[in-house]
Structures are given as C-alpha cells and as structure tokens.
C-alpha atoms as an extended CHARMM CRD file, in Angstrom:
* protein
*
        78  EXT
         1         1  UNK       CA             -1.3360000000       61.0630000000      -20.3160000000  PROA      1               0.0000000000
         2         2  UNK       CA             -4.6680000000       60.5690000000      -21.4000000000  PROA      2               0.0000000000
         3         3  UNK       CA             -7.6030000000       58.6490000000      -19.3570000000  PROA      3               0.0000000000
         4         4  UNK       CA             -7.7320000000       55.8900000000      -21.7000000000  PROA      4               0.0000000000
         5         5  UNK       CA             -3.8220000000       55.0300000000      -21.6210000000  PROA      5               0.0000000000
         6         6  UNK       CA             -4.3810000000       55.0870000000      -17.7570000000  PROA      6               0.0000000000
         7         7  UNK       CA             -6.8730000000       53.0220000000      -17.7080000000  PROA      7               0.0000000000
         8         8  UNK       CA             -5.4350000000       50.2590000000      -20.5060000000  PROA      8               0.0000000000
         9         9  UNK       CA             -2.0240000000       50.6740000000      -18.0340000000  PROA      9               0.0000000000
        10        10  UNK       CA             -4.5800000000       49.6670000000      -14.9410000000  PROA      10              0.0000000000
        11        11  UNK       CA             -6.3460000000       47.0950000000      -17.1630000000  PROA      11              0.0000000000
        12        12  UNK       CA             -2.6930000000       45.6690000000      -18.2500000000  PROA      12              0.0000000000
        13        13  UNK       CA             -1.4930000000       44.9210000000      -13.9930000000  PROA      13              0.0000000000
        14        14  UNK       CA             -4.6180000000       43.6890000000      -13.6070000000  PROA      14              0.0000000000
        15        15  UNK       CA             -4.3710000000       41.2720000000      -16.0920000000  PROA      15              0.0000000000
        16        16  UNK       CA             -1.0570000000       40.2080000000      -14.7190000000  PROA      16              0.0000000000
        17        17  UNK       CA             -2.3800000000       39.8860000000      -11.0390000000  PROA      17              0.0000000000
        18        18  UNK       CA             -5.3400000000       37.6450000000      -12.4150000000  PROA      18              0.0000000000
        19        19  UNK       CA             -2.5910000000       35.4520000000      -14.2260000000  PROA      19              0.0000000000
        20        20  UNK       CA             -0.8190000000       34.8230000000      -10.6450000000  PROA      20              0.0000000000
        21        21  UNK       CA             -2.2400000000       31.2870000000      -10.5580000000  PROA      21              0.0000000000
        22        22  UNK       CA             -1.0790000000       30.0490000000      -14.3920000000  PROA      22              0.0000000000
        23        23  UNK       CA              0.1970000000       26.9370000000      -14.0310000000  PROA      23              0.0000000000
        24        24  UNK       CA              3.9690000000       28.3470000000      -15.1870000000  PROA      24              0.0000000000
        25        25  UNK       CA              3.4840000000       30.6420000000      -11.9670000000  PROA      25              0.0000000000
        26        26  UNK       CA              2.6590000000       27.4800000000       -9.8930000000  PROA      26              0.0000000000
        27        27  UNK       CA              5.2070000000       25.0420000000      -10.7530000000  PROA      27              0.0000000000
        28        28  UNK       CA              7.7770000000       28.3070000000       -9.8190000000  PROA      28              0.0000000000
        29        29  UNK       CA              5.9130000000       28.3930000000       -6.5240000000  PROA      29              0.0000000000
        30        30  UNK       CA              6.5160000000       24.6980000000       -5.9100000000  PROA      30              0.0000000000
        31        31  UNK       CA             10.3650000000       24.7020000000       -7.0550000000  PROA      31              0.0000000000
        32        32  UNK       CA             11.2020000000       27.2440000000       -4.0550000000  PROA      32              0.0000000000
        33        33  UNK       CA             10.5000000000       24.9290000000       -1.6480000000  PROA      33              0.0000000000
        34        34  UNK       CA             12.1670000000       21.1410000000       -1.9830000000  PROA      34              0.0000000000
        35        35  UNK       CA              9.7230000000       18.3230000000       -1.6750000000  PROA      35              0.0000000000
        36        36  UNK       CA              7.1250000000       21.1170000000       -2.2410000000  PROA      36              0.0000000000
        37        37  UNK       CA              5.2200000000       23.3590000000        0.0810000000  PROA      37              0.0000000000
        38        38  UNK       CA              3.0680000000       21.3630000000        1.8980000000  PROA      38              0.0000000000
        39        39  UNK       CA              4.7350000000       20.9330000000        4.6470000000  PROA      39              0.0000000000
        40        40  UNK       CA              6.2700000000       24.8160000000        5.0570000000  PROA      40              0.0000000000
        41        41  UNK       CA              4.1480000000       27.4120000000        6.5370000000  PROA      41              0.0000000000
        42        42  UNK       CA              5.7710000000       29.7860000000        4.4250000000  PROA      42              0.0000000000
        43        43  UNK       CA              4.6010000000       27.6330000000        1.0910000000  PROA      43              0.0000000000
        44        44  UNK       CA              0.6840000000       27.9710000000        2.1440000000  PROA      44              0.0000000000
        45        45  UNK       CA              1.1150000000       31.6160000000        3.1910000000  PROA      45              0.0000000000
        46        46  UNK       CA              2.3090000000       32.1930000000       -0.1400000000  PROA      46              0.0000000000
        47        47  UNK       CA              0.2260000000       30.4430000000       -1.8340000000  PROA      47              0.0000000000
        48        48  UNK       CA             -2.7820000000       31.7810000000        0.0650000000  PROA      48              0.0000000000
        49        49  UNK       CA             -1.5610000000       35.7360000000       -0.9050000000  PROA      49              0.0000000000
        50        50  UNK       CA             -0.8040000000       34.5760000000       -4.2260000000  PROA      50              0.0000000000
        51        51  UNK       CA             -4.8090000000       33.3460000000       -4.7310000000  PROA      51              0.0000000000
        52        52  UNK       CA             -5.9950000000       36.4430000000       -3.1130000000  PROA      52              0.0000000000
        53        53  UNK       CA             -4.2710000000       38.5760000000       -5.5130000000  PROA      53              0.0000000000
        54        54  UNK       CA             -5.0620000000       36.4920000000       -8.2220000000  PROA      54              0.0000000000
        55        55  UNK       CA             -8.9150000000       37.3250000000       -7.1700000000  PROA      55              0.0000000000
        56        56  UNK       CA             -7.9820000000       41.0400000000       -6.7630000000  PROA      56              0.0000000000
        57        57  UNK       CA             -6.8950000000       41.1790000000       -9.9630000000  PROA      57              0.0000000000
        58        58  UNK       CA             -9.4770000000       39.4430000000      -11.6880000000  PROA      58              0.0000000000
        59        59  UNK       CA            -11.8240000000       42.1210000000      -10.1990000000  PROA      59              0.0000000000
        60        60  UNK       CA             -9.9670000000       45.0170000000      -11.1710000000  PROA      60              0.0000000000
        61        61  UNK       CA             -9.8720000000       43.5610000000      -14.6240000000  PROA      61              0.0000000000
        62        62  UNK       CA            -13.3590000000       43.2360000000      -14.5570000000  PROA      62              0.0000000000
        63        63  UNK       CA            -13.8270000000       46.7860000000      -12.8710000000  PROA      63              0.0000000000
        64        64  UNK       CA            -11.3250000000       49.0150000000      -15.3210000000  PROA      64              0.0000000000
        65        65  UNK       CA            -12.8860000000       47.3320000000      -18.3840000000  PROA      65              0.0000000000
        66        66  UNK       CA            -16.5680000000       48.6480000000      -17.5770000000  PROA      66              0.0000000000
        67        67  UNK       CA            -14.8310000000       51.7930000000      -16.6580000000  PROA      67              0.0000000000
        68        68  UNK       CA            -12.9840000000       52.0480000000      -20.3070000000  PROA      68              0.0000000000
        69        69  UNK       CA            -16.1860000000       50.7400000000      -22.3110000000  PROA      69              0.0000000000
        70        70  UNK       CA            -18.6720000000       53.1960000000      -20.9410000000  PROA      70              0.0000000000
        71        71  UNK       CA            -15.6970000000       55.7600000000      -21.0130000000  PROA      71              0.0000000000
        72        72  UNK       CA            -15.9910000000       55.2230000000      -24.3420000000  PROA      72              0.0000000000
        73        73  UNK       CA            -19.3610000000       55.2170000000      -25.2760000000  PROA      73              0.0000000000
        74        74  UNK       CA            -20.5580000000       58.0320000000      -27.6690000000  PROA      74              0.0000000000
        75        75  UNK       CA            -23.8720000000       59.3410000000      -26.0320000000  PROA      75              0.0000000000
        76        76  UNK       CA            -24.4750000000       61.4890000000      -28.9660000000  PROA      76              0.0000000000
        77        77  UNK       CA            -25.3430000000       59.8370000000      -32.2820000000  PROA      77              0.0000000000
        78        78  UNK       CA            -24.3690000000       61.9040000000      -35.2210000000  PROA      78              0.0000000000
C-alpha cells in the first residue's frame, strides 16, 4: 500500500476520534444511563475518556495532515 493511502487511512480514524463529542455521539452517551450520567461514576469516566480521545484525535488529524501535505510537496519545479 502506498504512503499516501496510509496516511489518508490514519487521517480518516482520526477524523472519527475528533468527532467523539458530536452531539449524535452525546445524546447516545446520555441514553445508556437512565436519568442521565450525572449521578454514575461510570457516566463521567466515560465521558471523561470519550473527551480525551476526542482531543487525541483532533491532534492526530492535525499531525497526519502536515505529514501528507509536505509529503506531497514537489521540491523540484519543472
């Protein structure tokens, strides 16, 4: 497989991790737990891994992109 299909493939989770905290994503975190997960230890932990990688993500997203851009760059001009 080529570098740049491994890198859109890292770009593509990436993007999925940073979309962790749509609000589609949180209302599915809220229906797990009746009257909500405020009051379940379990609720914030989740919701505290779930932001993190969210963040982790959003950094790798950032990260592979550079990486595929300058990848990319023709040094040479013809």
């Amino acid at each position: 497989m080529g570098r740049n299909v491994k890198l859109l493939y890292c770009i593509l989770g990436s993007a999925v991790l940073a979309l962790l905290n749509s609000p589609i994503l949180g209302y599915a975190k809220l229906g797990m737990f009746p009257g909500g997960y405020g009051g379940h230890v379990i609720g914030h932990l989740l919701v505290l891994i779930a932001d993190i990688l969210s963040l982790v993500g959003f950094l790798l997203l950032i990260i592979f992109s550079f990486i595929l851009i300058i990848n990319n760059i023709n040094l040479k001009k013809n």
